[in-house]
C-alpha positions as CSV (number, residue, x, y, z in Angstrom):
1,X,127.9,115.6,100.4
2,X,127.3,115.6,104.0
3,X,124.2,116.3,106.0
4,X,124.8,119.5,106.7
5,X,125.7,120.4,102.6
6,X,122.4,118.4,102.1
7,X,120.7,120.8,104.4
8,X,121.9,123.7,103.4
9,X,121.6,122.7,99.1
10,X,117.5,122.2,100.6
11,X,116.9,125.2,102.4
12,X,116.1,123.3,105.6
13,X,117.8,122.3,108.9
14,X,119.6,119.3,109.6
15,X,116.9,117.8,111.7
16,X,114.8,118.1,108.7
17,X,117.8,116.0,106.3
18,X,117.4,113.3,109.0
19,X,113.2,113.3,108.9
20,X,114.1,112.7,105.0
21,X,115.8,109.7,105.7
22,X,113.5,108.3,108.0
23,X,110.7,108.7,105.3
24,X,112.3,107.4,102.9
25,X,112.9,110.2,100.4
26,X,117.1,110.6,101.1
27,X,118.9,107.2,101.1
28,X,122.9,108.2,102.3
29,X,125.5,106.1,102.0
30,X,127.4,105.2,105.1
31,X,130.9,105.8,105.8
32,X,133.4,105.8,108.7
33,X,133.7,109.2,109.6
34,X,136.0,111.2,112.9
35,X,132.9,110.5,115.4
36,X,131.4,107.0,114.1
37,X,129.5,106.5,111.0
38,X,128.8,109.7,108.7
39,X,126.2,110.2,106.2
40,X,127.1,110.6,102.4
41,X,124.5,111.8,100.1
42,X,124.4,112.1,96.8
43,X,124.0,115.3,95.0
44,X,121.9,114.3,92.2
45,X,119.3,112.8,94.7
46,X,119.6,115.7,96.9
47,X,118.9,117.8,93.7
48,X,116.2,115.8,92.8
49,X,114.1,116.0,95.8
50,X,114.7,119.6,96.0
51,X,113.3,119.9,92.5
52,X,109.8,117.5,93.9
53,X,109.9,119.5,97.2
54,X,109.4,123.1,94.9
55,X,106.7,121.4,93.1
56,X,105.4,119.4,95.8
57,X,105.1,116.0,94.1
58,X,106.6,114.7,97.5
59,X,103.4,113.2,99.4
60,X,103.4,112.6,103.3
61,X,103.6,109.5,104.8
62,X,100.4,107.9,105.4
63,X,100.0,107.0,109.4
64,X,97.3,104.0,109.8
65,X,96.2,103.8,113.4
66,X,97.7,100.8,114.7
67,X,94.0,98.9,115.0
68,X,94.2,98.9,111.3
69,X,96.9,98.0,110.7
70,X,97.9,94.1,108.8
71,X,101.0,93.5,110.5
72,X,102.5,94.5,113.1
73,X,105.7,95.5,115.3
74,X,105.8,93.7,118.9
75,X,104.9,96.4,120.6
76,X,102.4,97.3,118.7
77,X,100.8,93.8,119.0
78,X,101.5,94.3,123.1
79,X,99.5,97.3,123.2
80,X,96.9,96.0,121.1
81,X,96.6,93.0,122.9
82,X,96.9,94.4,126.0
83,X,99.4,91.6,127.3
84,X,103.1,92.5,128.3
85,X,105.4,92.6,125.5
86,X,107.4,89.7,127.4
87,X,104.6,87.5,127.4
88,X,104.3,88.1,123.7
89,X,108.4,87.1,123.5
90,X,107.6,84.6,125.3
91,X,105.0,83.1,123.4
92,X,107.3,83.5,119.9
93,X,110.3,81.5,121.2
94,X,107.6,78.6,122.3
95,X,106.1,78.6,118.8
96,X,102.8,79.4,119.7
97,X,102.9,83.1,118.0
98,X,103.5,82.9,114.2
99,X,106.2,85.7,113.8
100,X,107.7,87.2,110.4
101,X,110.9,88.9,109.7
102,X,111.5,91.2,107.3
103,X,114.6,93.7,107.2
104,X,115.8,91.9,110.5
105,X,112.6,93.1,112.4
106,X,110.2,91.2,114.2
107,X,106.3,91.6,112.4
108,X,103.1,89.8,113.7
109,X,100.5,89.7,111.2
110,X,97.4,90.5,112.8
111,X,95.1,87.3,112.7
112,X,98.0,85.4,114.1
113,X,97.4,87.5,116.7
114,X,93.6,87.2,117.2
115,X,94.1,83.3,116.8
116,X,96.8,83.6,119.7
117,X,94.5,85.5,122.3
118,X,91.6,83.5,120.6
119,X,93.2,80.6,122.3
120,X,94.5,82.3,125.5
């Protein structure tokens, strides 16, 4: 099924298919399509959120400002910090910022971060 099937079996736009994705409640498969990749989605799963979106078992994500937060991205540790996001870089390929990869991105928990700037 592609995005625009999925769309239309949910009553919502496109745009909307893709804002599924990124939270997490559509997972397509991948396949080489005439302009790139394409999206493949499954019916049942299509079916089945459209089932929890009628009923509204499907819960928004929950956004924790970024000074709360355990871990976090590299920019999000710049900001927070307040030093350049190079300087952070920097500071991981030296050794002297504890760094943790999950999914092939870059997290920082946050009290390696205090210790960092602690020592700064």
């Amino acid at each position: 099924m592609t995005k625009e099937e999925a769309a239309e079996a949910l009553g919502v736009a496109p745009r909307t298919v893709e804002r599924y994705i990124a939270q997490g409640l559509l997972h397509p498969k991948y396949k080489k399509g005439v302009r790139g990749k394409a999206a493949d989605f499954s019916e049942r799963e299509v079916k089945n959120l459209k089932k929890q979106l009628s009923t509204k078992e499907v819960s928004k994500p929950v956004i924790v400002p970024v000074y709360r937060k355990l871990t976090l991205s590299l920019e999000e540790a710049a900001a927070l910090a307040g030093l350049p996001k190079e300087f952070l870089e920097q500071a991981i390929e030296e050794g002297d910022l504890k760094v943790v990869k999950r999914n092939g991105k870059l997290s920082i928990k946050r009290k390696d971060l205090e210790q960092f700037v602690e020592k700064l």
